[in-house]
MDAnalysis code that builds the backbone (N, CA, C; Angstrom):
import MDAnalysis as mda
import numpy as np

u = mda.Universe.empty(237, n_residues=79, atom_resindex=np.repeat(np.arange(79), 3), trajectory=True)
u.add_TopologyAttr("name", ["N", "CA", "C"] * 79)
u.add_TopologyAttr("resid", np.arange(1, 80))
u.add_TopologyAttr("resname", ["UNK", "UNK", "UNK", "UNK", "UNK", "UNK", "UNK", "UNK", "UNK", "UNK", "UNK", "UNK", "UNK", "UNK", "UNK", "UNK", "UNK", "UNK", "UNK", "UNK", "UNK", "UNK", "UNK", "UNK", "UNK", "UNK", "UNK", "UNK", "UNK", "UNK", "UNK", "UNK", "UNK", "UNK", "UNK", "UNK", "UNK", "UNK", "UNK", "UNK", "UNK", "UNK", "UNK", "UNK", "UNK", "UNK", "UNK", "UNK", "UNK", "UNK", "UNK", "UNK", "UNK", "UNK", "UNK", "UNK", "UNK", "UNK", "UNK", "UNK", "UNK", "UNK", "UNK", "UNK", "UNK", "UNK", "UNK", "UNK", "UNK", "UNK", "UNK", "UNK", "UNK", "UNK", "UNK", "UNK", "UNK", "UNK", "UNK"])
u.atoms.positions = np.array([
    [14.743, -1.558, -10.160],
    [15.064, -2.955, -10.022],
    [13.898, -3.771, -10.557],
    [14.014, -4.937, -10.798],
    [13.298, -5.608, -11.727],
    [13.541, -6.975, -11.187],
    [12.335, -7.368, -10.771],
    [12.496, -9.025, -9.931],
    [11.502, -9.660, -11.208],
    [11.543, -11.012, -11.465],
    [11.159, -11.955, -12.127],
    [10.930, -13.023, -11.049],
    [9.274, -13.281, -11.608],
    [9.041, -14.151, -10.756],
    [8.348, -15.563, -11.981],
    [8.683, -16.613, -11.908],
    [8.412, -17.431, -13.007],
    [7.100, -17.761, -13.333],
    [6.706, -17.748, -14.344],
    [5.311, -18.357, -14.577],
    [5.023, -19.534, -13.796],
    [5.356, -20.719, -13.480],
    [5.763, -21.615, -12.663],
    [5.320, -21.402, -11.434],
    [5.815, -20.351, -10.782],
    [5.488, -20.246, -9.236],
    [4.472, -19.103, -8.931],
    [3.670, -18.361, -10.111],
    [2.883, -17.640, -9.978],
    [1.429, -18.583, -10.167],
    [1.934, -20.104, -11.310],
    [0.373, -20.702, -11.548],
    [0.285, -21.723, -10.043],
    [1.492, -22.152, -9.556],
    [1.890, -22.868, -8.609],
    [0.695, -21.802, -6.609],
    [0.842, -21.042, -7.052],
    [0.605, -19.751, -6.151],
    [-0.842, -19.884, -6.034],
    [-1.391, -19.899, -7.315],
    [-3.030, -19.573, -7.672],
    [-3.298, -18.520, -7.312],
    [-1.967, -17.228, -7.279],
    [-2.913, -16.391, -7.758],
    [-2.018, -14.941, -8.830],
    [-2.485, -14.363, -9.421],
    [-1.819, -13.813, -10.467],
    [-0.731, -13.065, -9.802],
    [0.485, -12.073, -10.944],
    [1.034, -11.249, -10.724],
    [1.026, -10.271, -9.887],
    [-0.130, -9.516, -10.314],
    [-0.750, -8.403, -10.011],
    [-1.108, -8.308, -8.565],
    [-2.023, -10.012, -8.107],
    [-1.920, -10.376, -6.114],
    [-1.103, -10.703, -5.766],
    [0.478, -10.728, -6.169],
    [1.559, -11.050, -5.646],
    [2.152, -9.578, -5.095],
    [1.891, -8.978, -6.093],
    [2.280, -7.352, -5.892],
    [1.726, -6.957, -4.535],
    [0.484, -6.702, -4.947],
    [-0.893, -6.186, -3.775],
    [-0.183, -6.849, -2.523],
    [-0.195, -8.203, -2.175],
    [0.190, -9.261, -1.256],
    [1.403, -8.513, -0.535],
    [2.557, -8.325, -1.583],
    [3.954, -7.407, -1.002],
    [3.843, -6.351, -0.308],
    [3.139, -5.389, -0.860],
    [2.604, -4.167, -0.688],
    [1.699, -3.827, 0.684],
    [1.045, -4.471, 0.788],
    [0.716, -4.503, 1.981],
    [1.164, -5.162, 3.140],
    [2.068, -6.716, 2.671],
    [3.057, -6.758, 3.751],
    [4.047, -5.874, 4.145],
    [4.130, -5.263, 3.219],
    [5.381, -4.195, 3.613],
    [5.023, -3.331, 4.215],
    [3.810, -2.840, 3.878],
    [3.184, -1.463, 4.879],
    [3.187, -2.041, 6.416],
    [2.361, -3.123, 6.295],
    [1.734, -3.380, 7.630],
    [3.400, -2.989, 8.573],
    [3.982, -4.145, 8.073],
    [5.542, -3.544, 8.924],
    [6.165, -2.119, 8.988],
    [5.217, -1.586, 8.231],
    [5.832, -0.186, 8.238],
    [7.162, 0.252, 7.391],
    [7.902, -0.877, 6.168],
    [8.558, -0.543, 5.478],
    [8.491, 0.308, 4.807],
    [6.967, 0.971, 4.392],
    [7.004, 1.467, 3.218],
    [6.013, 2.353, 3.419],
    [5.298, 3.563, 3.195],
    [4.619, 4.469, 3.814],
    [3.609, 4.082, 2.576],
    [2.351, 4.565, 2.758],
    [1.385, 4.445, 2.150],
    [1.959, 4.909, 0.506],
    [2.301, 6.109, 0.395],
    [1.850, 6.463, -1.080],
    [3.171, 5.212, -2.023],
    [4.596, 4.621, -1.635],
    [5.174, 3.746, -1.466],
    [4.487, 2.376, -1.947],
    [3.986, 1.523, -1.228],
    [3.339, 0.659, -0.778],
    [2.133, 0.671, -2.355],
    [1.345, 1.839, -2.087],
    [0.652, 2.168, -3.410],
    [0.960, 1.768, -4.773],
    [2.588, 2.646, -5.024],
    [3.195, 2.552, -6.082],
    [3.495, 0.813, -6.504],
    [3.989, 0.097, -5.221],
    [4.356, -1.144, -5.920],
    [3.195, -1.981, -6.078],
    [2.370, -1.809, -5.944],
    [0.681, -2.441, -6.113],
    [0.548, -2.433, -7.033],
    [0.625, -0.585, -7.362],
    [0.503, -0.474, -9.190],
    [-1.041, -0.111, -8.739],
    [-1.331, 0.717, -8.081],
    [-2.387, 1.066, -7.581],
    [-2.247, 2.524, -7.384],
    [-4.072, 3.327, -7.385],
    [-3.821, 4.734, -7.008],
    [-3.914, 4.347, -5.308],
    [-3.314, 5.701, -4.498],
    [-3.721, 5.386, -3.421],
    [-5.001, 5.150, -2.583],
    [-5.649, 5.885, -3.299],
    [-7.388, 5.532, -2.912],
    [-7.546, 4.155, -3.176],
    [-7.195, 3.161, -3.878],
    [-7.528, 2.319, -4.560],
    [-6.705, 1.344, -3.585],
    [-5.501, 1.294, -3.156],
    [-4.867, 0.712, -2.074],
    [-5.173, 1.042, -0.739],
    [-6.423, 2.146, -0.573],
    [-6.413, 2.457, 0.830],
    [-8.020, 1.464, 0.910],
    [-8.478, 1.156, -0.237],
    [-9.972, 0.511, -0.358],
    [-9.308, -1.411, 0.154],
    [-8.240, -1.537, -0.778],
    [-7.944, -2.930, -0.539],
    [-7.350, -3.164, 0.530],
    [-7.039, -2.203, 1.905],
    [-6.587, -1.810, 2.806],
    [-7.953, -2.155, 3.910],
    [-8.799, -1.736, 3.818],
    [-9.943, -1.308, 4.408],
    [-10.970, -3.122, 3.648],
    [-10.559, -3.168, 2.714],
    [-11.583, -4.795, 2.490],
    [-10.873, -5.715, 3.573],
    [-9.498, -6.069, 3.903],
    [-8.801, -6.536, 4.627],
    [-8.909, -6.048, 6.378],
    [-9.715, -5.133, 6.118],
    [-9.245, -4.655, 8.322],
    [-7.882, -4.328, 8.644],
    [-7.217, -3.605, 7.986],
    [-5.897, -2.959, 7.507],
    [-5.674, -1.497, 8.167],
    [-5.540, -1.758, 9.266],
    [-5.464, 0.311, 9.227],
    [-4.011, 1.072, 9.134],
    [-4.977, 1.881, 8.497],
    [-4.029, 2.909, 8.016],
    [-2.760, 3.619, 9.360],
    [-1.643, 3.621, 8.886],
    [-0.966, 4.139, 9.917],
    [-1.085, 5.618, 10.169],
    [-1.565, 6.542, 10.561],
    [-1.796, 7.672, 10.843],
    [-1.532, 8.235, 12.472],
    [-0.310, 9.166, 11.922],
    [-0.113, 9.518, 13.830],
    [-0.576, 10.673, 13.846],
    [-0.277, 10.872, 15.448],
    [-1.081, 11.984, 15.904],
    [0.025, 13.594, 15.069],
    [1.246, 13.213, 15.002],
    [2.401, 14.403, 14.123],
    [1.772, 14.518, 12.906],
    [0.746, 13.680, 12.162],
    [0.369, 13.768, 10.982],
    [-0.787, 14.188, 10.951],
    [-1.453, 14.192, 12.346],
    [-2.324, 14.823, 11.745],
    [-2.405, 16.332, 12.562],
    [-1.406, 16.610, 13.026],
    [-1.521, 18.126, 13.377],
    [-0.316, 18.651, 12.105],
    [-0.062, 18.280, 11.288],
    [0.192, 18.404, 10.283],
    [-0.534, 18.726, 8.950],
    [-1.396, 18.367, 9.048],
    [-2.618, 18.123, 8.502],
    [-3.191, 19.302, 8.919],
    [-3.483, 19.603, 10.288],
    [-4.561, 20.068, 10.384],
    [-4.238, 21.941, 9.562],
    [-2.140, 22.002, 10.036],
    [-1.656, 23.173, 9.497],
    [-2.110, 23.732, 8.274],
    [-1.578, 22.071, 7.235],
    [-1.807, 22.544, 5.985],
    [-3.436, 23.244, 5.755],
    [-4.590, 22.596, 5.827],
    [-6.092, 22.940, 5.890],
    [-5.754, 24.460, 6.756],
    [-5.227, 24.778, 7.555],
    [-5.727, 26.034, 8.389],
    [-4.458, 27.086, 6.998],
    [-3.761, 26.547, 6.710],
    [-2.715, 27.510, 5.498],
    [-3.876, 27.688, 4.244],
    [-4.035, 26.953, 3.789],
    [-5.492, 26.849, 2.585],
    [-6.690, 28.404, 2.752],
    [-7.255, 28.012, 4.158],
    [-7.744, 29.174, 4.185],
    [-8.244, 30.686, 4.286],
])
């Protein structure tokens, strides 16, 4: 899908495309629409790179406790 947003209401905004994206993207996470690697993609960001503009903001990361004994499986499968 493909939204258009007008030159008009992006100079109107003061601030570019690209922080309109970021702006979405992390509204959407915070609500939990959209899971991190998600959220990432519509930034147009790597996830490291959205977890930094995450962390400049006081943003935390949603991480449960199922994820991370999930986590801990995969690391104990590895070795």
């Amino acid at each position: 899908m493909t939204v258009e947003i007008s030159d008009q209401i992006i100079n109107q905004s003061g601030v570019s495309g690209k922080e309109i994206l970021l702006r979405a993207a992390i509204a959407l996470f915070q609500e939990e629409r959209l899971t991190l690697g998600q959220a990432s993609q519509l930034a147009g960001l790597h996830q490291f790179e959205f977890q930094k503009e995450l962390a400049a903001r006081n943003i935390p990361i949603h991480y449960t406790e199922e994820q991370f004994h999930n986590d801990l499986r995969t690391i104990a499968s590895i070795k």
